[in-house]
C-alpha positions in Angstrom: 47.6 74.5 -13.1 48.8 73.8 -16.7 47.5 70.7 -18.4 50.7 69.0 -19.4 49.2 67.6 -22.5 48.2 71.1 -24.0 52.0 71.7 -24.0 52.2 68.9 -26.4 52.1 69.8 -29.7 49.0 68.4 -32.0 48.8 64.6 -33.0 48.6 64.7 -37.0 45.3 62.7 -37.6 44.8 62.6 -41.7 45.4 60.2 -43.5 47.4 58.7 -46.4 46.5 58.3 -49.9 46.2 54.3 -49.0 44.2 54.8 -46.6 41.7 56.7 -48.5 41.8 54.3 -51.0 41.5 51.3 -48.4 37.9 53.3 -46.7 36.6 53.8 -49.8 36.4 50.9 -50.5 35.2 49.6 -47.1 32.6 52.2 -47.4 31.1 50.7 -50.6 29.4 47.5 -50.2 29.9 46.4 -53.4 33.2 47.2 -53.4 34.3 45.6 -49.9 32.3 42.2 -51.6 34.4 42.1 -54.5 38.0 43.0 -52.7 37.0 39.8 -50.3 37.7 37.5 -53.3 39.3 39.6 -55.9 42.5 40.5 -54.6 43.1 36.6 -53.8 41.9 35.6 -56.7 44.2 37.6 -58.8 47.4 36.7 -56.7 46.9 33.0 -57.3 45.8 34.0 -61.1 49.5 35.5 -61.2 50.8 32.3 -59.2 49.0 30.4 -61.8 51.0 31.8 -64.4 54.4 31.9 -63.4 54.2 28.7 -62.1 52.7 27.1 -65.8 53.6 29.6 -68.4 55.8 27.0 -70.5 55.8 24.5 -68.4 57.2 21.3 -70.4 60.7 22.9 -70.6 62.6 21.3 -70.7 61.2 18.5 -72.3 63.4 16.3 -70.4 63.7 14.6 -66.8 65.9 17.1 -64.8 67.0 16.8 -61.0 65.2 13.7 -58.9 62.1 13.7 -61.5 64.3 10.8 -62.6 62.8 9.1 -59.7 59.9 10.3 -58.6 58.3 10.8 -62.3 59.0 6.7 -62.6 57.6 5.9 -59.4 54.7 7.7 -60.5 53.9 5.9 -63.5 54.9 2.6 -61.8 52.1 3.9 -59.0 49.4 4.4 -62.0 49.9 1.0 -63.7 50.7 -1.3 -61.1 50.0 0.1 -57.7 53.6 0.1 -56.3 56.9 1.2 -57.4 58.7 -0.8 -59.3 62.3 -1.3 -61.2 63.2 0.2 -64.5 65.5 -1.0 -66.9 68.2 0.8 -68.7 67.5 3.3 -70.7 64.4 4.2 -69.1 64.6 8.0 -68.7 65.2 8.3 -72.7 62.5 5.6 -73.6 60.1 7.7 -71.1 60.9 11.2 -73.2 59.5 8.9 -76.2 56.5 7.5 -74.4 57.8 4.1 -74.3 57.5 2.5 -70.7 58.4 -0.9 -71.8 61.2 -0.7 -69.1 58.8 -0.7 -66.3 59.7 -4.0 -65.1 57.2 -6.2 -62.2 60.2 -6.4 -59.7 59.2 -3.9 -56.0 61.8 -1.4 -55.9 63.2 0.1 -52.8 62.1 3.6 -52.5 62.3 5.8 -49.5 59.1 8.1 -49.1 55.6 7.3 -48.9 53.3 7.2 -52.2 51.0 10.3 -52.1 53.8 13.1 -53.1 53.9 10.7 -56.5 50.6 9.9 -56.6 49.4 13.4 -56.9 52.1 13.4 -60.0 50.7 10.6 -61.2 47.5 12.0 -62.2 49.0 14.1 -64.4 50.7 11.5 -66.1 47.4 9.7 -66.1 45.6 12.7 -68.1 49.0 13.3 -70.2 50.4 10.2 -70.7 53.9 9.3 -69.4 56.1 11.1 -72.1 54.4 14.5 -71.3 56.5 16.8 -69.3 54.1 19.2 -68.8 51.4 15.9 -67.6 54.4 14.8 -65.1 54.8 18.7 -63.8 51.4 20.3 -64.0 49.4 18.7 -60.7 52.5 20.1 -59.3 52.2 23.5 -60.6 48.6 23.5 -59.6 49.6 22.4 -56.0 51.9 25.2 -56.0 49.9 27.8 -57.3 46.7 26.7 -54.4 49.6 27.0 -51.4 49.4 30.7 -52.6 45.8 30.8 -51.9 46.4 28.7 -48.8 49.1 31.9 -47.7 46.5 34.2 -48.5 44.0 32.4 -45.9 46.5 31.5 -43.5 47.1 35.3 -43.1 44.0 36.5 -43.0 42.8 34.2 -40.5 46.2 35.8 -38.2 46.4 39.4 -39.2 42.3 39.9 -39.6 43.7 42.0 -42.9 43.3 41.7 -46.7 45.8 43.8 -47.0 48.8 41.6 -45.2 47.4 38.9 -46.7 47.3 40.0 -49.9 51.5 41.3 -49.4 52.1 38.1 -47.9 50.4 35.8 -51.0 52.0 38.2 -53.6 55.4 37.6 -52.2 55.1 33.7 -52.7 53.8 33.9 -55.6 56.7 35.8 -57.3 59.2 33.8 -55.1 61.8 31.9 -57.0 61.9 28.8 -55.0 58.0 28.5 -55.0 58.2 28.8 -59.0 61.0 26.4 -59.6 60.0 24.1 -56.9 56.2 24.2 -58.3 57.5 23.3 -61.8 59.5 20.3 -61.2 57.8 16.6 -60.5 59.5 16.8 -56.7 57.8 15.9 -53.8 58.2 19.1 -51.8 55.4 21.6 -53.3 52.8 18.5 -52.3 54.9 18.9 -48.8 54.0 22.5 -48.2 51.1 22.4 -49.6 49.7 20.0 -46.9 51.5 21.3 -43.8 49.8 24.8 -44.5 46.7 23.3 -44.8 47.2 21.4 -41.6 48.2 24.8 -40.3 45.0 26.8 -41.6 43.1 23.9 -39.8 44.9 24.2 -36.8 44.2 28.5 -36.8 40.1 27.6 -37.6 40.2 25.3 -34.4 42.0 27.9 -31.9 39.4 30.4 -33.4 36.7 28.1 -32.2 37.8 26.5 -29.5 39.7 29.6 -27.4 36.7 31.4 -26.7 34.9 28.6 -25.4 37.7 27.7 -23.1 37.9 31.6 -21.9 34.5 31.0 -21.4 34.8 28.6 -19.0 31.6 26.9 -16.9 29.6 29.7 -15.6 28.4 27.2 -12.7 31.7 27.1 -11.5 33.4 30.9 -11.6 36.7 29.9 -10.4 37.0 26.5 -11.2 39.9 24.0 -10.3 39.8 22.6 -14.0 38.8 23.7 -17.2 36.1 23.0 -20.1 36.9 19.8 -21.7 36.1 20.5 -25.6 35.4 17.0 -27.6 34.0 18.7 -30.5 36.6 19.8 -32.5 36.0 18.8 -36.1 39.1 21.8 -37.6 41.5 19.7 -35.2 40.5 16.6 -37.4 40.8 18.0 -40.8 44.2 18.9 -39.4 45.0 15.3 -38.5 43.9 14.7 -42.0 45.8 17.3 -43.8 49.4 16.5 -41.6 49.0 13.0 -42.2 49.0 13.6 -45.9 52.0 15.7 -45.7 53.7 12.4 -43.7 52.2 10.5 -46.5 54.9 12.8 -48.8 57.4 13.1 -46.7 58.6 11.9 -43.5 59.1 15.6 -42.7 55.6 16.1 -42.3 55.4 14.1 -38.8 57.2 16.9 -37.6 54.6 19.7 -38.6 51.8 17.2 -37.0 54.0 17.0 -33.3 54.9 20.8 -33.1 51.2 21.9 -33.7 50.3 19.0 -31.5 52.0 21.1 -29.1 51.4 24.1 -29.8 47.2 23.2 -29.7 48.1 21.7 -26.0 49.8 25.5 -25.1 48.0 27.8 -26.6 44.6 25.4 -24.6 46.9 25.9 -21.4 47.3 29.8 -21.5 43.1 29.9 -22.6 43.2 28.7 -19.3 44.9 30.8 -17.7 43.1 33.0 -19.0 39.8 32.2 -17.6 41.4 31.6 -14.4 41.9 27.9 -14.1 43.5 26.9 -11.0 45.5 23.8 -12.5 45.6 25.4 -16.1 48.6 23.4 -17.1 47.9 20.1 -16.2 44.2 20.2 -17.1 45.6 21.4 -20.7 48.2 18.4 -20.9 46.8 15.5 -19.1 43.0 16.1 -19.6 42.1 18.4 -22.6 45.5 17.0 -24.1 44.7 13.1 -24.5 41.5 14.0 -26.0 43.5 16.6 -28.3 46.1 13.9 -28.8 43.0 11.4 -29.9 41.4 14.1 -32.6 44.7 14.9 -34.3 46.8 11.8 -34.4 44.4 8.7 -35.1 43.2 10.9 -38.3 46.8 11.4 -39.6 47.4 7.7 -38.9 44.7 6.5 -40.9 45.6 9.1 -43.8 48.9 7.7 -43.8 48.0 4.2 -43.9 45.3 4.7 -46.7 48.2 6.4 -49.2 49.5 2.8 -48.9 46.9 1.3 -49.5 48.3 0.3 -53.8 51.1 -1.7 -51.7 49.0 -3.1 -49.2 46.4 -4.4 -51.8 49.2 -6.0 -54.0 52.1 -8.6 -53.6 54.5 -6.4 -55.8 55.7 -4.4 -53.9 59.4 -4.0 -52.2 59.1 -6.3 -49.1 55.2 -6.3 -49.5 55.8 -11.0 -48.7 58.3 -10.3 -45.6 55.9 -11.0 -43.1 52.4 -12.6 -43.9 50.6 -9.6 -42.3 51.1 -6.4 -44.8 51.0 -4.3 -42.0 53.9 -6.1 -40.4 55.5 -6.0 -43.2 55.0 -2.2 -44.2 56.6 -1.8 -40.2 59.7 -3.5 -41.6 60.0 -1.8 -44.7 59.7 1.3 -43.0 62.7 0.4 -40.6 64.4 0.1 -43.9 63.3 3.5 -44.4 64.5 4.7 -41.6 67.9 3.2 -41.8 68.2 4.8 -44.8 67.2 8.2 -44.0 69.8 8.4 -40.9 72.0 6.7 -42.9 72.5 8.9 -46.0 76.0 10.6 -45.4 76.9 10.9 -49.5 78.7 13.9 -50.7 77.0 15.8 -53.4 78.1 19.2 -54.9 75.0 21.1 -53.7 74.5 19.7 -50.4 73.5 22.5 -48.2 73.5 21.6 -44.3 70.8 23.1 -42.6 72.5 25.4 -40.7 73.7 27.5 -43.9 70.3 27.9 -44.8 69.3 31.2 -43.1 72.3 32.9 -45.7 71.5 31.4 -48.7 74.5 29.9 -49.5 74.5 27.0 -51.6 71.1 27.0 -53.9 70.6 23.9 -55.6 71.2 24.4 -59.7 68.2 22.0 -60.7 68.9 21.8 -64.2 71.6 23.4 -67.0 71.9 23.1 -70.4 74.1 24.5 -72.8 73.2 25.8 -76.2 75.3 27.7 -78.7 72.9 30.6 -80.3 69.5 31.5 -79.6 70.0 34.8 -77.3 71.3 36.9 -79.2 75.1 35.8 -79.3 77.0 33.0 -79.2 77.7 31.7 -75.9 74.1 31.1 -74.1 72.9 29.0 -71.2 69.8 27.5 -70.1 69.3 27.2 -66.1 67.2 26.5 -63.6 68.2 27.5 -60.5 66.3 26.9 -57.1 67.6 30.2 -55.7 64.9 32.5 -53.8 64.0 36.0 -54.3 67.2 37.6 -52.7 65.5 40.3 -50.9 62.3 38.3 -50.1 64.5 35.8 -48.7 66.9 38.0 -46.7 63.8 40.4 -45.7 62.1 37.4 -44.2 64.7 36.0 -42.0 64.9 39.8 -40.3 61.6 39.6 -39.9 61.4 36.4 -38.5 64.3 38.0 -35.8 61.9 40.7 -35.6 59.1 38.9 -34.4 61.0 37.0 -32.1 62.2 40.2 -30.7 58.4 41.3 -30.0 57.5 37.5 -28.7 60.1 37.5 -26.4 60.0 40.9 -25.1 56.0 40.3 -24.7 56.9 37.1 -22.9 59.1 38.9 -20.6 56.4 41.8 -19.7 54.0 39.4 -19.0 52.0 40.0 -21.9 49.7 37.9 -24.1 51.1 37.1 -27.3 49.0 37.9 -30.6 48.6 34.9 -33.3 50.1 37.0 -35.8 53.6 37.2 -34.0 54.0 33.3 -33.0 52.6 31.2 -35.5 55.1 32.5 -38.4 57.6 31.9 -36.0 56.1 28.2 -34.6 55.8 27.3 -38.7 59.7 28.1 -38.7 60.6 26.2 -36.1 58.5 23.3 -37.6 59.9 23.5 -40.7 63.3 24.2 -40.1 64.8 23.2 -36.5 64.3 19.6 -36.9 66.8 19.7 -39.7 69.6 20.6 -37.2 69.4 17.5 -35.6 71.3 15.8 -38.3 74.2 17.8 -39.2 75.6 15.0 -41.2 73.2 14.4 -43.8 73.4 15.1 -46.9 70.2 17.6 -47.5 69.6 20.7 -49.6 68.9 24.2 -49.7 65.5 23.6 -51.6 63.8 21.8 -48.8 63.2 25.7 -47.4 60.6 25.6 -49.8 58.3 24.3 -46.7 59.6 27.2 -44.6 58.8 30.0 -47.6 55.3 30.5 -46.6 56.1 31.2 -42.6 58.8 33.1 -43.7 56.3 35.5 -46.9 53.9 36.1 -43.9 56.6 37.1 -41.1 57.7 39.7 -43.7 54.0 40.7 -44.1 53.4 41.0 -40.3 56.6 43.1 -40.1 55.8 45.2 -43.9 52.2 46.0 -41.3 54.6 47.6 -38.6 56.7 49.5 -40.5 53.9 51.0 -42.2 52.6 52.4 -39.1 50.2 51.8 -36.5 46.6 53.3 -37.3 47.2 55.7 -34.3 50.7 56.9 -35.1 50.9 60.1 -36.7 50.6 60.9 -40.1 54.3 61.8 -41.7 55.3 58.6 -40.1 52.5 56.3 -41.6 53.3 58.2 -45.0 56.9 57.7 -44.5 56.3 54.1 -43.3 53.8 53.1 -46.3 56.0 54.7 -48.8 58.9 52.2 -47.7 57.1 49.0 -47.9 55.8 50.5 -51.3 59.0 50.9 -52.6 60.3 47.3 -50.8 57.5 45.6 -52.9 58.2 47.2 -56.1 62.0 46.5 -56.4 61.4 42.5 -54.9 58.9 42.6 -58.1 61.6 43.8 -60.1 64.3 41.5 -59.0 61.9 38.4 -59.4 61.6 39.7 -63.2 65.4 39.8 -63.3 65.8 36.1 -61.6 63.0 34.7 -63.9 65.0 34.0 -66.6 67.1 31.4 -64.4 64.2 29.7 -62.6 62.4 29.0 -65.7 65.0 28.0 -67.8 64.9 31.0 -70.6 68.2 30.9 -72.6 69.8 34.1 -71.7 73.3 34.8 -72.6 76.4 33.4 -70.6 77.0 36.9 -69.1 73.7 37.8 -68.3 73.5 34.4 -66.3 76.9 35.4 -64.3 75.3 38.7 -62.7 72.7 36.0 -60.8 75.5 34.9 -58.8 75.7 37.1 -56.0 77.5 34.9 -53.8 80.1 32.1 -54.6 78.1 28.9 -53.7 75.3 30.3 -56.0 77.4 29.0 -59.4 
């Protein structure tokens, strides 16, 4: 009888000229050292760069720095934020703060977002635009570094991790949004730590659970684990990125829950007989008890400058400062549900996905200077078109392969979900208020989720290592190409997220959509 498979023709098993490359350096040890903390090191070098290169331009307060660079100050000197006076944004430019009055004034996010720009004005002084930008800068350029882990830690590979930090770090809304005294950089930058955290602890604590109690081989309940010190740093990390934003609480309850699912399928695994309710009602309290407590305590300590002082906004409504922080907080909230304004570049959340209303952070007009006589001077917070686009397929992509995993009965790798659980973190909750006047800029959290979905899905079309040779040469070639002309558009956008004065027309071609103008 024939063998079927010798009527098959032969499996190409070469390899491609990145693959040599790749095993030659595995197969020297020196090499394989150095790639471990070169490669990341000169991605956030480059991050480092276009994020500081110039930085004090404008020499001006542009966008919300009006508040948040005040508040700042008003945190260094006195420990809460206070009223200014008129005139206080043009005194500032001079160095003059003498409109800093002693009066609390209502503000409506917690300190630590203009804390960490604070320092900056501390080293600088407070007429410095590059003192009230850099910590900023330097935030942003570390949540490169932060991509890079975060990937490596899912995909087990330099390689994706290096694509995946290299695309944030040439990312327009990263740059812009890491040169600006805002609040959201500090924002990402803590939910990806709190993330990272979160990948360590499922590293650690998923084989133990698999594990199970080898006394009990098919036990009715699980391992309880109580020693979980990544889940704490997490707790730490999210309740810093509350301590920013209010958007951070809901990072710290989706990974809450995703720690009590991904402990219920480890279960499963090892053949627990009540796997989901020893996950949620015993494992989960004491899960519950390692994250939250931590974040709560973080929180409260970034308050601590109103606490310890009587200046603050509402710091005498109630004799106990932590009643009164409660009420001031209800004013918060009332605020935050409340806040229905038109503006000209609100963005509701569903348009987000198609890019269609980029925030224009800052525009000035100058007559000369470029070359001819009409120029203009933008900063635009507009992403990397085909980074941007490329990533939401992606993201569709990997939903595809979740789902369709889901649906076989198949286990789901890390890789797959957690881009798509950092999306839904970062981005879902914003549907809830359709009303509210947001922006496109607050993606800015989502642009890492969405740098390493494209990664993960650059790895597939590459080719699998078993798949034949013309189609991982094929495959390679196309995300070579892919990452070659999204480096070339981000040096034609970088112009307008840096604020270069470029000539009126040259400006118009960035406006590939209407709402982008």
């Amino acid at each position: 009888m024939t063998d079927t498979a010798s009527l098959l023709p032969p499996v190409e098993r070469g390899t491609t000229r990145f693959e040599a490359i790749r095993d030659r350096v595995r197969a020297d040890p020196v090499l394989h050292r150095m790639s471990g903390w070169l490669a990341p090191a000169l991605v956030t070098l480059l991050a480092a760069i276009l994020r500081i290169a110039n930085l004090s331009h404008p020499q001006q307060i542009m966008f919300d720095e009006t508040y948040y660079v005040k508040d700042a100050w008003s945190l260094w000197t006195q420990g809460y934020e206070a009223e200014w006076g008129d005139g206080a944004n043009e005194a500032l430019l001079k160095g003059n703060t003498d409109a800093l009055t002693s009066r609390g004034s209502f503000v409506v996010h917690p300190p630590l977002g203009k804390w960490i720009i604070a320092l900056g004005m501390g080293l600088f002084g407070p007429g410095s635009s590059f003192g009230w930008r850099i910590t900023t800068a330097l935030i942003g350029t570390f949540t490169v570094l932060l991509v890079f882990l975060v990937a490596k830690e899912l995909t087990r590979s330099a390689t994706v991790a290096t694509i995946a930090a290299s695309l944030l770090a040439i990312d327009g809304l990263g740059i812009v949004l890491s040169r600006i005294a805002l609040l959201d950089a500090s924002l990402t930058f803590f939910v990806l730590l709190g993330v990272l955290f979160v990948l360590y602890d499922r590293r650690r604590a998923i084989p133990l659970i698999e594990r199970g109690d080898p006394e009990a081989p098919d036990p009715m309940l699980g391992r309880l684990l109580v020693r979980r010190p990544w889940l704490i740093a997490a707790g730490i990390a999210l309740g810093a990125a509350s301590a920013v934003k209010w958007s951070g609480l809901y990072a710290l309850a989706g990974l809450g829950i995703y720690v009590v699912v991904t402990d219920a399928l480890a279960r499963r695994r090892a053949k627990v007989i009540l796997w989901p309710s020893d996950a949620a009602f015993r494992q989960g309290p004491i899960s519950f008890l390692l994250l939250v407590p931590p974040a709560l305590l973080t929180y409260l300590v970034c308050w601590t400058g109103w606490l310890v002082t009587s200046g603050g906004y509402d710091r005498k409504l109630a004799g106990n400062p932590l009643v009164a922080l409660w009420q001031y907080h209800s004013a918060m909230y009332g605020f935050h549900v409340g806040l229905h304004s038109s503006h000209p570049y609100a963005s509701p959340a569903w348009q987000w996905p198609f890019l269609l209303r980029p925030t224009a952070i800052w525009v000035g007009n100058e007559q000369g200077g470029c070359g001819t006589g009409h120029c203009i001077s933008v900063i635009s917070s507009v992403p990397n078109p085909l980074i941007w686009f490329g990533g939401m397929a992606a993201a569709v992509y990997l939903l595809y392969r979740v789902v369709r995993a889901l649906l076989r009965g198949r286990s789901v790798a890390p890789a797959m979900s957690v881009p798509l659980v950092g999306l839904a973190i970062t981005y879902v909750p914003w549907l809830i208020y359709p009303e509210r006047t947001i922006f496109q800029f607050y993606t800015v959290v989502m642009v890492p989720f969405v740098v390493i979905a494209l990664a993960v899905a650059l790895r597939e079309l590459a080719g699998r290592p078993d798949a034949p040779l013309h189609r991982r040469k094929a495959g390679q070639r196309t995300v070579g190409v892919f990452l070659v002309v999204a480096l070339l558009v981000s040096a034609f956008f970088y112009p307008v997220w840096t604020g270069m004065s470029v000539p009126y027309e040259f400006w118009l071609i960035h406006n590939w959509l209407p709402g982008w103008i």
